[in-house]
N, C-alpha and C positions, 0 to 999 in steps of 0.2 A: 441542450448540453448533450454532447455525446462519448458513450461510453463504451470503450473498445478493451474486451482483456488479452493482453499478449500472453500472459504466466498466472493462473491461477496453483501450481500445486504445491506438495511438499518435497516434490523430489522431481528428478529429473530422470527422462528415460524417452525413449520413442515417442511423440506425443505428448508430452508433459514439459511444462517450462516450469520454471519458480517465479513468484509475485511479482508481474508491474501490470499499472491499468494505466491506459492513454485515455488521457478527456482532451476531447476538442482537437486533438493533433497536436496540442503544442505544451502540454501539462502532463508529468508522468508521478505519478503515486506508486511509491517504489519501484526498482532498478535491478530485477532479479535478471536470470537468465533468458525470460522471457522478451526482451527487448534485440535478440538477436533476429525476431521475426519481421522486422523494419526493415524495410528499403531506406538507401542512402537520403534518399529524397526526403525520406520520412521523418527519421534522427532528424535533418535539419532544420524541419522544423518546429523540434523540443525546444521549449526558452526555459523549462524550470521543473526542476525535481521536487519533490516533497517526500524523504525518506523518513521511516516509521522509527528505525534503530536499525543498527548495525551487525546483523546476524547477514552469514555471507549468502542464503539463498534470496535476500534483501537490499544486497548492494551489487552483489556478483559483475551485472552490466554495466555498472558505475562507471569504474577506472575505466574500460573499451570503449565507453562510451564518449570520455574526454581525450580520448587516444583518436579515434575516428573525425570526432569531427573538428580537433587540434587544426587550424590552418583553414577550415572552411568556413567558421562562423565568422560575423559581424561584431557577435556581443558576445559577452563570457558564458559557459551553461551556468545557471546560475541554483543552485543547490540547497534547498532548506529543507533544515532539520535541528533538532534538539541540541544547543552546545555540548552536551555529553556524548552524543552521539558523532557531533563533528569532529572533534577530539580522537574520538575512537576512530576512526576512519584516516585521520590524520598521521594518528602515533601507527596505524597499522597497516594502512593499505597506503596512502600518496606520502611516503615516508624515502622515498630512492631506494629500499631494500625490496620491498615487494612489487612496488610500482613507481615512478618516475612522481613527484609534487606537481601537479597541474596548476595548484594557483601560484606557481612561481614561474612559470611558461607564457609568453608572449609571445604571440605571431603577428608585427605590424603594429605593433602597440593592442592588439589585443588578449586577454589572459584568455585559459583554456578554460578554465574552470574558479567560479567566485559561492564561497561557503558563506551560508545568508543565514544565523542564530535564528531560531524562533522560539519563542517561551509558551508554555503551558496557559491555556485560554488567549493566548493571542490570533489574532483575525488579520489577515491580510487581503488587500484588494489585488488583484490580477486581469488586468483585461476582460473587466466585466464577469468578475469571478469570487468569491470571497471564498476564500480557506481558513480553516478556524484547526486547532490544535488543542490534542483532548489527550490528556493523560490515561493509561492502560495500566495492565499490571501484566509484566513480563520477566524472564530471569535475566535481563540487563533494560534499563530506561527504556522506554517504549510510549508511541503516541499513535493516537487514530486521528484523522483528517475527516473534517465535516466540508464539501464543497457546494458551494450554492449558485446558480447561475442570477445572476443581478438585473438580469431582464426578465426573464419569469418567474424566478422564485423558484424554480426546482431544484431540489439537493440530493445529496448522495453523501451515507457517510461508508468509509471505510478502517476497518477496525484494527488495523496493522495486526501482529502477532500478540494475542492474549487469552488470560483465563479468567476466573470470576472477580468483578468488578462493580464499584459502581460509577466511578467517575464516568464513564462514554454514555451510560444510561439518562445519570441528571443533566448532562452538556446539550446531548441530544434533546432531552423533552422541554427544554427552554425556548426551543424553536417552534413554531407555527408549525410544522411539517416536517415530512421524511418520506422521500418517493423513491429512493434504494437504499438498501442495505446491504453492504457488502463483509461477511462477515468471517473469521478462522473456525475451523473447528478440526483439528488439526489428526484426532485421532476416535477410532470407533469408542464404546461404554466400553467393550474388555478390554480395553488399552488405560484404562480410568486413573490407576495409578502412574503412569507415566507419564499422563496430559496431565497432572497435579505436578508433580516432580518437574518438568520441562516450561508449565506456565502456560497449557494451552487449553483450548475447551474439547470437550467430548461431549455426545450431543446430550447427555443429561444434562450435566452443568450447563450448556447455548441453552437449554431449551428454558431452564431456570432463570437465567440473567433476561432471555426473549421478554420476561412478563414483566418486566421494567420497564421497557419500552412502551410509551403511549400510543404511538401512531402502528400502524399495521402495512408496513410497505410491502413489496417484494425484498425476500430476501435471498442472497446469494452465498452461496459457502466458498469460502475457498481455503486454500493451505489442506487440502486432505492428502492424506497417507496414502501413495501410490499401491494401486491393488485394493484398496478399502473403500474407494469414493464411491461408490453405489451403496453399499450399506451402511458408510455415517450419513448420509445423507436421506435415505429412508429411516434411520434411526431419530434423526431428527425431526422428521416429518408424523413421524411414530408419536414422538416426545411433544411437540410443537403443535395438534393437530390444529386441521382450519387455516390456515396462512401458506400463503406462497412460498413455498421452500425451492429456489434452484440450482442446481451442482451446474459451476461455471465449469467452462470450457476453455481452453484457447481458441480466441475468435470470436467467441460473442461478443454482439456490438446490441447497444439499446439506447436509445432517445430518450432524452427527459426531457 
């Protein structure tokens, strides 16, 4: 299984995109800004979204993304995510006021875009793929994605936008394994009241929920505070010792 990040951060700026991670070329785990970094070649061939919630540096590429490839695909992009979350996306963004409704668009008898519910502990198979949906705690509905490759058993989970928890912990330790972890932490310790108030972790609180966890993978930060990301990420390492802590980038690519 491979792991490609287009947008790991919190913000945008020279250098910086906002969250999506490509596995395998054809799977994207959220649709931030990040996805502007694809070649045409590339988008086409996404077959499926798995969005975490609805916060815009989390869907940002979304709409562009049913815009571009409107008229080239074969099949619909086909889109899952939490029905509160589809909802949201629906009432606000593919509404004809901010953006045109893509799943009422046909080119050829094909739609642009097909919105695919998934509930809380549900597991879905994908071309030699399982995705599992893990409830979070955010300031609107929010889920993490557990991916597991079905021919070797390597997984990856990724922790969409959250603070202290424990549902992604017990999900996770029901598994035989955990060979990434891709995880938020969104703001440095003196930022601590605000990652409380916003729902996000700072590396005290990561490094508290970290000891839940049974398995000992690599782990990857992302969503950091543009301008901060060397020091939550040594703070964490600080907090965390012993474990593999690393501050993603755009463009890291890793094999499982």
């Amino acid at each position: 299984m491979k792991l490609r990040v287009l947008g790991c951060s919190g913000g945008v700026a020279a250098g910086l995109e906002t969250t999506s991670f490509l596995i395998d070329g054809d799977i994207l785990l959220d649709s931030g800004t990040g996805v502007a970094g694809l070649s045409m070649d590339e988008l086409l061939q996404i077959k499926d979204i798995f969005i975490t919630h609805s916060h815009l540096d989390h869907i940002a590429g979304l709409p562009l993304i049913a815009d571009t490839l409107f008229g080239n695909q074969v099949q619909p992009l086909r889109v899952h995510a939490h029905p509160v979350t589809i909802k949201a996306l629906m009432d606000h963004v593919f509404n004809w006021v901010i953006w045109p409704d893509f799943t009422e668009i046909e080119f050829k008898g094909v739609k642009a875009v097909e919105f695919i519910p998934m509930g809380h502990g549900e597991v879905i198979e994908i071309r030699g793929r399982s995705i599992e949906m893990i409830p979070v705690a955010h300031t609107v509905p929010c889920v993490a994605y557990r991916v597991e490759n079905l021919s070797n058993g390597k997984s990856l989970a990724f922790s969409g936008d959250t603070a202290t928890n424990d549902t992604l912990w017990e999900a996770l330790n029901k598994h035989g394994s955990l060979d990434m972890l891709l995880i938020e932490c969104g703001f440095p310790d003196s930022y601590e009241d605000i990652a409380e108030l916003s729902k996000h972790y700072c590396p005290k609180t990561l490094a508290e929920d970290l000891e839940k966890l049974k398995f000992d993978p690599p782990i990857g930060i992302s969503h950091l505070k543009p301008g901060h990301e060397a020091g939550i990420v040594w703070e964490i390492a600080e907090a965390f010792p012993g474990h593999n802590v690393l501050r993603l980038v755009n463009g890291d690519e890793f094999e499982l």
